[in-house]
N, CA, C and O atoms as a GROMACS GRO file, in nm:
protein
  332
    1UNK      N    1   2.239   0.392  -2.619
    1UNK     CA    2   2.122   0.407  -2.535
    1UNK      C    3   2.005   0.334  -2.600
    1UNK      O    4   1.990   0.342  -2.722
    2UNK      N    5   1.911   0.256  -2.514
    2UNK     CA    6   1.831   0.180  -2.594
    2UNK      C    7   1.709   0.250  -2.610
    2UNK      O    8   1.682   0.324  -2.516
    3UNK      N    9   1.620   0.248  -2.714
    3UNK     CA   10   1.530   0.328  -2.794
    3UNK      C   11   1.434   0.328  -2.714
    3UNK      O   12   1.363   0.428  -2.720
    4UNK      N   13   1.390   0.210  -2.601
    4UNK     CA   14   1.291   0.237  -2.562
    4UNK      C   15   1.310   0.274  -2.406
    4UNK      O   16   1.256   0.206  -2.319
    5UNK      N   17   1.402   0.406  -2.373
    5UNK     CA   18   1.440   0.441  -2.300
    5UNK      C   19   1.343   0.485  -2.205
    5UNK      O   20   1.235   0.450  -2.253
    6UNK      N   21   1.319   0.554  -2.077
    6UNK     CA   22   1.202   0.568  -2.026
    6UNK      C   23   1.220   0.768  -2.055
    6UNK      O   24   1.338   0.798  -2.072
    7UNK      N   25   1.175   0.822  -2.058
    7UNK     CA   26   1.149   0.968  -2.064
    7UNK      C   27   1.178   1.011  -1.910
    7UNK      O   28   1.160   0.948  -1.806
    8UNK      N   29   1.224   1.127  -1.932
    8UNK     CA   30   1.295   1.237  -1.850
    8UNK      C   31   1.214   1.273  -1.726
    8UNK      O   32   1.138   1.367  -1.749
    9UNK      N   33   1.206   1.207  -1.552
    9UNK     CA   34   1.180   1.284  -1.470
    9UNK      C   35   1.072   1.407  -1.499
    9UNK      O   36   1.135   1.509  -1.524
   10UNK      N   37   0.918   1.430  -1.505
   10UNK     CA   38   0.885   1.546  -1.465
   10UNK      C   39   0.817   1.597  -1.651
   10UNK      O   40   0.762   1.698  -1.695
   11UNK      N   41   0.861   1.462  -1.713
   11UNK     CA   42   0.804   1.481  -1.887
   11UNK      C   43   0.708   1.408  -1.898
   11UNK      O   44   0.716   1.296  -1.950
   12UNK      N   45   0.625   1.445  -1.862
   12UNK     CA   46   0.504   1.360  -1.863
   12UNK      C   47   0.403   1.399  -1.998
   12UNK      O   48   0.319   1.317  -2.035
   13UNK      N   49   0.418   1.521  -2.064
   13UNK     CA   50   0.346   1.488  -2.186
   13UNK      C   51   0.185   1.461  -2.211
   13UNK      O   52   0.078   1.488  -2.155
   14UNK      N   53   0.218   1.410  -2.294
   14UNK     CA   54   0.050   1.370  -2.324
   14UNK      C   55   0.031   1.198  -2.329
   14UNK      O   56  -0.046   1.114  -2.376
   15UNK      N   57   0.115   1.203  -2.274
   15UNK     CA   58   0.156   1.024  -2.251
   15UNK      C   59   0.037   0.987  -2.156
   15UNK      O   60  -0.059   0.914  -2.183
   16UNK      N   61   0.058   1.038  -2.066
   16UNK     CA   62  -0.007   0.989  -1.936
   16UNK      C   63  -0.185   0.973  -1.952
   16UNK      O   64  -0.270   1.060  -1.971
   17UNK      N   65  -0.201   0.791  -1.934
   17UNK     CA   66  -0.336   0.773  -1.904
   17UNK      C   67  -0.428   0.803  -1.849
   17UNK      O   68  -0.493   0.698  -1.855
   18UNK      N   69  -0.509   0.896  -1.776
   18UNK     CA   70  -0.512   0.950  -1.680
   18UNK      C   71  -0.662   0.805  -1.624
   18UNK      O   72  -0.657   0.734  -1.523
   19UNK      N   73  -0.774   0.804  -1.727
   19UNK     CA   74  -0.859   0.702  -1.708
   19UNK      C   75  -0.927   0.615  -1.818
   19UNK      O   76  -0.944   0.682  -1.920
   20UNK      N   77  -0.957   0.528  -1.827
   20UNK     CA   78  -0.968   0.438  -1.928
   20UNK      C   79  -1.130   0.482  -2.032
   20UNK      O   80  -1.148   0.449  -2.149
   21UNK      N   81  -1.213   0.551  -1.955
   21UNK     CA   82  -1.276   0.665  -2.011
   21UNK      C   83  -1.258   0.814  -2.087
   21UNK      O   84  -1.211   0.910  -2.027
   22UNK      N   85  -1.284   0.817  -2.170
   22UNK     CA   86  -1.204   0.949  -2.256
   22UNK      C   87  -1.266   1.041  -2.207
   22UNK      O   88  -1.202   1.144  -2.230
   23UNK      N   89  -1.386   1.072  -2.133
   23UNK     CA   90  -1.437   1.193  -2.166
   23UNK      C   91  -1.382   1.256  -1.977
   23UNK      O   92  -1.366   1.374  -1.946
   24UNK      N   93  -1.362   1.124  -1.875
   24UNK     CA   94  -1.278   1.158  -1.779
   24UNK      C   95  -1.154   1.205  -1.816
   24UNK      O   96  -1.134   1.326  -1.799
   25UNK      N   97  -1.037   1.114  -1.881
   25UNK     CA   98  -0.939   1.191  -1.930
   25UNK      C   99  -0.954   1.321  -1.950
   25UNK      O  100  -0.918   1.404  -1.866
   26UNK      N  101  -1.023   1.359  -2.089
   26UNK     CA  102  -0.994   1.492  -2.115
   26UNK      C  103  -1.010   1.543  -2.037
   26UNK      O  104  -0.912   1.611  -2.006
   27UNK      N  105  -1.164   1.561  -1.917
   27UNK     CA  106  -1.111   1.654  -1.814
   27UNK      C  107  -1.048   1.710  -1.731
   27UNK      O  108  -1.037   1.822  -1.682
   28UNK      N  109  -0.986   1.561  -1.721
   28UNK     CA  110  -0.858   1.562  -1.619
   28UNK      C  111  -0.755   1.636  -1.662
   28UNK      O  112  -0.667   1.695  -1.599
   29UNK      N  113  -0.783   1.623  -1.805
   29UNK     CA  114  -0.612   1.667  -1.896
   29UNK      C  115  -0.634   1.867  -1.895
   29UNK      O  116  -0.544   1.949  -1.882
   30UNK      N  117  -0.798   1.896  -1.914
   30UNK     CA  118  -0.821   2.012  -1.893
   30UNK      C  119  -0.790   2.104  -1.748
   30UNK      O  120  -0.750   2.221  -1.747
   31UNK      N  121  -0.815   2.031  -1.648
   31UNK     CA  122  -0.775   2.020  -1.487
   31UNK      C  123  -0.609   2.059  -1.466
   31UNK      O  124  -0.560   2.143  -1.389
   32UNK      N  125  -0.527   1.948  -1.583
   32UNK     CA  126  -0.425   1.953  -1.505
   32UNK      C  127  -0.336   2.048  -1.562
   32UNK      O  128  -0.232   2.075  -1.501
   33UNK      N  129  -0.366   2.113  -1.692
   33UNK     CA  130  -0.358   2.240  -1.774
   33UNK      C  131  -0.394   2.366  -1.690
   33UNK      O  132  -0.312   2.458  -1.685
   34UNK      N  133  -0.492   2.374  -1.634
   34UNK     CA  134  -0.470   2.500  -1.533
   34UNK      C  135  -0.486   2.481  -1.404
   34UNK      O  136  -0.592   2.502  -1.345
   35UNK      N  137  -0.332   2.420  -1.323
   35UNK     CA  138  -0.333   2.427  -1.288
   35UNK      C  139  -0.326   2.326  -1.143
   35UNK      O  140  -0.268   2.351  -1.038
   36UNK      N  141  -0.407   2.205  -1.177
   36UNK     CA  142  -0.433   2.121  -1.047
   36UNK      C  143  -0.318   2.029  -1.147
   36UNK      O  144  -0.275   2.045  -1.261
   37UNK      N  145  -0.282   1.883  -0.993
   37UNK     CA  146  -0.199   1.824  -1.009
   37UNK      C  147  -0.265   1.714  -0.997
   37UNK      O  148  -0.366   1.682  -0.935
   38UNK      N  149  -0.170   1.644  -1.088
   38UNK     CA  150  -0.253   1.488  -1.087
   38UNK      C  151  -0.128   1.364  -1.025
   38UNK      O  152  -0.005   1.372  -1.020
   39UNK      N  153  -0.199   1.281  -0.995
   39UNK     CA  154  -0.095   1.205  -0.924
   39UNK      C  155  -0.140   1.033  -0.916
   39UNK      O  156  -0.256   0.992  -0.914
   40UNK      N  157  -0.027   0.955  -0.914
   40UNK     CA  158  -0.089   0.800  -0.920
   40UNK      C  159  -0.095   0.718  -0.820
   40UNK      O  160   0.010   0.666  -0.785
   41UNK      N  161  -0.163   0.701  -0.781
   41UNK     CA  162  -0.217   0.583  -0.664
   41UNK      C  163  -0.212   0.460  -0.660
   41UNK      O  164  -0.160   0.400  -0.754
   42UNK      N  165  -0.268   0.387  -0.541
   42UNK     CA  166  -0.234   0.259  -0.580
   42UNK      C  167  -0.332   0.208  -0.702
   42UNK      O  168  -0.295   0.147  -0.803
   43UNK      N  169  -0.496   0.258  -0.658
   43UNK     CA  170  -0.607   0.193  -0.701
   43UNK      C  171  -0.639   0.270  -0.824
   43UNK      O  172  -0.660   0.229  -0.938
   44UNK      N  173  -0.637   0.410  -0.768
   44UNK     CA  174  -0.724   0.514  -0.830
   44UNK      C  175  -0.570   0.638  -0.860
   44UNK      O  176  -0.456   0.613  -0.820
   45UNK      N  177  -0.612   0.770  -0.938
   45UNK     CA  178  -0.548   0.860  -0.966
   45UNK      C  179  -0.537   0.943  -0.832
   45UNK      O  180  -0.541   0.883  -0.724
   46UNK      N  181  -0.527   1.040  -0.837
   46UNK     CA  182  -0.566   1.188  -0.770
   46UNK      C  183  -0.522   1.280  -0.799
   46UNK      O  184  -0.403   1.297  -0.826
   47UNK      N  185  -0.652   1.399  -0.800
   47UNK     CA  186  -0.629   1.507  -0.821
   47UNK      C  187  -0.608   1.613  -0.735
   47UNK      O  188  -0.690   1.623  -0.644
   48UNK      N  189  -0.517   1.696  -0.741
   48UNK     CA  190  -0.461   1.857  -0.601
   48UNK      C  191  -0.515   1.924  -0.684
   48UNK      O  192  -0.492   1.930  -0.805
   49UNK      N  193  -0.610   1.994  -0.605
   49UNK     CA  194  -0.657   2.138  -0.638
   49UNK      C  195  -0.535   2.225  -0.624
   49UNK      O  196  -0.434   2.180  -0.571
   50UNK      N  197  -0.541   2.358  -0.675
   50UNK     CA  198  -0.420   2.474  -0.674
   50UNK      C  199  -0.444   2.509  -0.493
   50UNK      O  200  -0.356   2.557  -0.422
   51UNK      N  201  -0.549   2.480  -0.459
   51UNK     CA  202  -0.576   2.528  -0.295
   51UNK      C  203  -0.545   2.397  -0.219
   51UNK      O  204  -0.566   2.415  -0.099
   52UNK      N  205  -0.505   2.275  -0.247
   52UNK     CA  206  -0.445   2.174  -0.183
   52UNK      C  207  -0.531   2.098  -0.178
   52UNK      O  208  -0.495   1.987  -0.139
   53UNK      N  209  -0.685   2.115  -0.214
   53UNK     CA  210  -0.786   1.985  -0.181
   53UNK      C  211  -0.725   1.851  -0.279
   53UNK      O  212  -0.619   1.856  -0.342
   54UNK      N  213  -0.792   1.764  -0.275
   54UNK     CA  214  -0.769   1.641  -0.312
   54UNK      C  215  -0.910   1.568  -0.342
   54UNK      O  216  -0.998   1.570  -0.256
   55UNK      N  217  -0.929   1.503  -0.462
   55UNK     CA  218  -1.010   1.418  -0.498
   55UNK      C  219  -0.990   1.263  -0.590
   55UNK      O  220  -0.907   1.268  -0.681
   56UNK      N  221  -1.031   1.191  -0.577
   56UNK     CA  222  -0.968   1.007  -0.672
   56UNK      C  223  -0.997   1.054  -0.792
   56UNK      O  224  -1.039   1.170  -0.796
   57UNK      N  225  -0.984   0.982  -0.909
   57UNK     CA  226  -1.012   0.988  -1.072
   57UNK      C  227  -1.024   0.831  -1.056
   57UNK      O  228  -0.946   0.748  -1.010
   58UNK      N  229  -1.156   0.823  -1.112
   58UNK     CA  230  -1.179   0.662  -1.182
   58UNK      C  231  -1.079   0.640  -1.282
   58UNK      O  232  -1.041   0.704  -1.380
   59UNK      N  233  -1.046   0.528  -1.229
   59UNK     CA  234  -0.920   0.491  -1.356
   59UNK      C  235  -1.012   0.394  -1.424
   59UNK      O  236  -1.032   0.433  -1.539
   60UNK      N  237  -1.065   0.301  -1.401
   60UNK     CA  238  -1.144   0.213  -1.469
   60UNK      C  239  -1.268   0.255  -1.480
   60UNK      O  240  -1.216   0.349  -1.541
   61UNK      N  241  -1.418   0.287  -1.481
   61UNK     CA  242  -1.495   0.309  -1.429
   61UNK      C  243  -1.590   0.247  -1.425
   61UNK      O  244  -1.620   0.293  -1.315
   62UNK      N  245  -1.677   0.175  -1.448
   62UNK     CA  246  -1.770   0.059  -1.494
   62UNK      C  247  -1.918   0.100  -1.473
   62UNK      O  248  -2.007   0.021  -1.505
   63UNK      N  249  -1.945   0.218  -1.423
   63UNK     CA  250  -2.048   0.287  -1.363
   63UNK      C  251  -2.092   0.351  -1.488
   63UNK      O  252  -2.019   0.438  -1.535
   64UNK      N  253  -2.217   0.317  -1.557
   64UNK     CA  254  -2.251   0.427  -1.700
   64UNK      C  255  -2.276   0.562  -1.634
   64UNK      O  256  -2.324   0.652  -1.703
   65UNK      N  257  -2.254   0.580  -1.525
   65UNK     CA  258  -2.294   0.755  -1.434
   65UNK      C  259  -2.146   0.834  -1.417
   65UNK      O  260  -2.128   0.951  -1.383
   66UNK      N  261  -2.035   0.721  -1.454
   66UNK     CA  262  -1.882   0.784  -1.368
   66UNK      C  263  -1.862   0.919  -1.439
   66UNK      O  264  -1.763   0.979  -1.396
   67UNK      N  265  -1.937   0.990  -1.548
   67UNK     CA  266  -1.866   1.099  -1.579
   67UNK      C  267  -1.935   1.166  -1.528
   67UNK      O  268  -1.885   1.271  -1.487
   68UNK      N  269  -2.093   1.141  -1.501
   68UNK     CA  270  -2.155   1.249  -1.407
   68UNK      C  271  -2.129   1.268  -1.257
   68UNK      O  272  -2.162   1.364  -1.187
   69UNK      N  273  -2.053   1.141  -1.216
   69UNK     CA  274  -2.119   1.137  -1.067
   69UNK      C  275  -1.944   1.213  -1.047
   69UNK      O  276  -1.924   1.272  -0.941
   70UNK      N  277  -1.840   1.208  -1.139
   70UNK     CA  278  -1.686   1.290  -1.127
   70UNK      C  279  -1.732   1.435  -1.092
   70UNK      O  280  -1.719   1.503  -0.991
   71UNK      N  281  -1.796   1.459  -1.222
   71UNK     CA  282  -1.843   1.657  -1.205
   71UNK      C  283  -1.945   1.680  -1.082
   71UNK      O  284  -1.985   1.794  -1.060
   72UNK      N  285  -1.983   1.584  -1.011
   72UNK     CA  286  -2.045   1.637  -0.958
   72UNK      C  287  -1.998   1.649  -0.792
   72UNK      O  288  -2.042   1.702  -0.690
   73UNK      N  289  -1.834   1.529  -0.851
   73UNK     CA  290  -1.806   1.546  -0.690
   73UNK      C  291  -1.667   1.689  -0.709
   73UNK      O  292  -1.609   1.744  -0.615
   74UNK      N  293  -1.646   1.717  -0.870
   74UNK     CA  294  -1.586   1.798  -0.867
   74UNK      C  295  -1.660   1.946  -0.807
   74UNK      O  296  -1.612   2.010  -0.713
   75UNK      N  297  -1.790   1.987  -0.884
   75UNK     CA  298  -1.825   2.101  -0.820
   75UNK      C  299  -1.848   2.126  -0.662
   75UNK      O  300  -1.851   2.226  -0.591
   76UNK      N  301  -1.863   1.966  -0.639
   76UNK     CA  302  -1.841   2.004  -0.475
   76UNK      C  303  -1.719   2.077  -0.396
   76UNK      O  304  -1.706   2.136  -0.289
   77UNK      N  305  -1.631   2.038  -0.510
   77UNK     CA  306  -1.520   2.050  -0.451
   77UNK      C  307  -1.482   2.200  -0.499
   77UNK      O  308  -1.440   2.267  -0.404
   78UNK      N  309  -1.485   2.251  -0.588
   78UNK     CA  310  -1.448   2.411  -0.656
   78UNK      C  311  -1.522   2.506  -0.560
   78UNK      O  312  -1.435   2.577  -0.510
   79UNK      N  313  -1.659   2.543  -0.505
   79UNK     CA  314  -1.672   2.626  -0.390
   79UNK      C  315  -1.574   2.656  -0.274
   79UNK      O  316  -1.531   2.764  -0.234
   80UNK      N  317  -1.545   2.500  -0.223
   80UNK     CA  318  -1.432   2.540  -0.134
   80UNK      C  319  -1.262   2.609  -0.214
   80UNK      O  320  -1.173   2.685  -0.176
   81UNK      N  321  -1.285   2.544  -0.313
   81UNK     CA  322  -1.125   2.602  -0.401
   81UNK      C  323  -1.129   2.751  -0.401
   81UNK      O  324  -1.039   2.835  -0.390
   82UNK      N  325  -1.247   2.759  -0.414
   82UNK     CA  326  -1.237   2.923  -0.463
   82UNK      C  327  -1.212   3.012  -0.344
   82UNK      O  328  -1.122   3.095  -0.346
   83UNK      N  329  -1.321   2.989  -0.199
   83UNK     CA  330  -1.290   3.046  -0.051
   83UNK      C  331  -1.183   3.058  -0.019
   83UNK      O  332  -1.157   3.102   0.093
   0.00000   0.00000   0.00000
């Protein structure tokens, strides 16, 4: 079997890039720890809330605002999660 085999269906680890910004990553990585699902797109990521909503993740971001303007479309989004 060759060494640089691909990993197991569903082992995703701590492998996974989530955005080329760290401080997006970690949240994402905090996000997807309890709970929400992350998923890959063509352009962008996305994130499933545990209540089914859906939001993009800057994969690149080029915006010096992208970590504020993320939390802020996240808290938009957690009121409805919680209802």
């Amino acid at each position: 079997m060759d060494a640089r085999a691909a990993s197991p269906p569903g082992n995703r680890g701590s492998t996974v890039k989530y955005s080329n910004n760290k401080d997006i990553a970690a949240l994402v990585r905090r996000l997807t720890r309890s709970g929400w699902q992350y998923h890959m797109g063509g352009r962008h990521g996305r994130l499933t809330s545990p209540s089914g909503r859906r939001m993009p993740v800057p994969c690149t971001p080029s915006d010096y605002r992208a970590l504020q303007n993320f939390k802020r479309d996240l808290r938009k989004l957690l009121p409805r999660c919680a209802a």
